[in-house]
N, C-alpha and C positions, 0 to 999 in steps of 0.2 A: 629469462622469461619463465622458464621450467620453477626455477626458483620462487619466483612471486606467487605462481600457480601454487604450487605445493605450502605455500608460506599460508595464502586464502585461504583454499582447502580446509590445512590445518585449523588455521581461527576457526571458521565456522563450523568444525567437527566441536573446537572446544567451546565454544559459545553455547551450540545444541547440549552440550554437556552438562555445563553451568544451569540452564534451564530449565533442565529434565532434576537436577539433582534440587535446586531451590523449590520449585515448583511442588517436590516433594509427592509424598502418596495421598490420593484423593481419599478426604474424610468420608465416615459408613456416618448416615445419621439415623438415627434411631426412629422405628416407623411412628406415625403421630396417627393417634388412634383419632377417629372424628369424633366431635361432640354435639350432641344435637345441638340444631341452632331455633332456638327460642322463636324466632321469628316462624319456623314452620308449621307450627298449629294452627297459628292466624293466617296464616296463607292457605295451609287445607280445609281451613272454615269459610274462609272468603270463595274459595273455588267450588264448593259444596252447595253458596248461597245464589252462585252465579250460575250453577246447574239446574237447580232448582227454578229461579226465576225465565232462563229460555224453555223450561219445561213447559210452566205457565205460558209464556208468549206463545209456543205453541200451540199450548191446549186451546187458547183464546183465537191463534186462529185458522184453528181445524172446524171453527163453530160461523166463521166467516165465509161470505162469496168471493173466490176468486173475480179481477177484473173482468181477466175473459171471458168466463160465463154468466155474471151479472147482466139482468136486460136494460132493455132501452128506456129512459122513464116515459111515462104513459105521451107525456106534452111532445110534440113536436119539433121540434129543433128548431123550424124557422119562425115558430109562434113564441119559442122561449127569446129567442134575439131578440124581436118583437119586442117584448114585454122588457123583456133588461134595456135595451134603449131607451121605451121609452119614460122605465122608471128614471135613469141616468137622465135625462131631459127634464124630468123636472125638479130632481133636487138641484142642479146645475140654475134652472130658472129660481126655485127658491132660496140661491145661495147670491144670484144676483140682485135678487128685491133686498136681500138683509143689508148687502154690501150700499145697494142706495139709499135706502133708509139713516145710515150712518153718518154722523156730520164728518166732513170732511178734516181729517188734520192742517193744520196753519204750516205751512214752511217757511 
């Protein structure tokens, strides 16, 4: 048993050994200088154009009413249903004269 033990050991000392010396010494690579990338102009133009236009969106609406302080319109609310009803009533009735006016299709 002592035997085997020591025999395992062994290999695996010399295996580690074989792998450390193949494996060999890690390459130095030489620093790689960066190069500007072409694309970055048009990306800091594009950024510049897109700063500029939420500037405008702003400007445009610091000149606006907020909802919340905006008033009430002068009309009434229950006189505006009123009136949208009963506009909706009649184009509904003048959509049904057209539709009977219409000769019928043959099936």
């Amino acid at each position: 048993m002592r035997k085997a033990l020591a025999l395992l050991a062994g290999g695996a000392a010399l295996g580690a050994g074989l792998a450390r010396a193949l494996r060999g010494r890690p390459r130095v690579l030489d620093p790689v200088q960066p190069r500007p990338d072409p694309r970055a102009e048009e990306l800091r133009d594009k950024l510049a154009e897109a700063r500029e236009v939420v500037a405008e969106r702003d400007e445009a609406e610091e000149a606006e009413t907020p909802v919340d302080e905006a008033e009430a319109p002068g009309e009434d609310l229950a006189e505006r249903r009123r009136t949208v009803h009963a506009h909706g009533h009649a184009v509904a009735g003048e959509m049904r004269r057209r539709a009977s006016k219409r000769p019928k299709p043959e099936e």
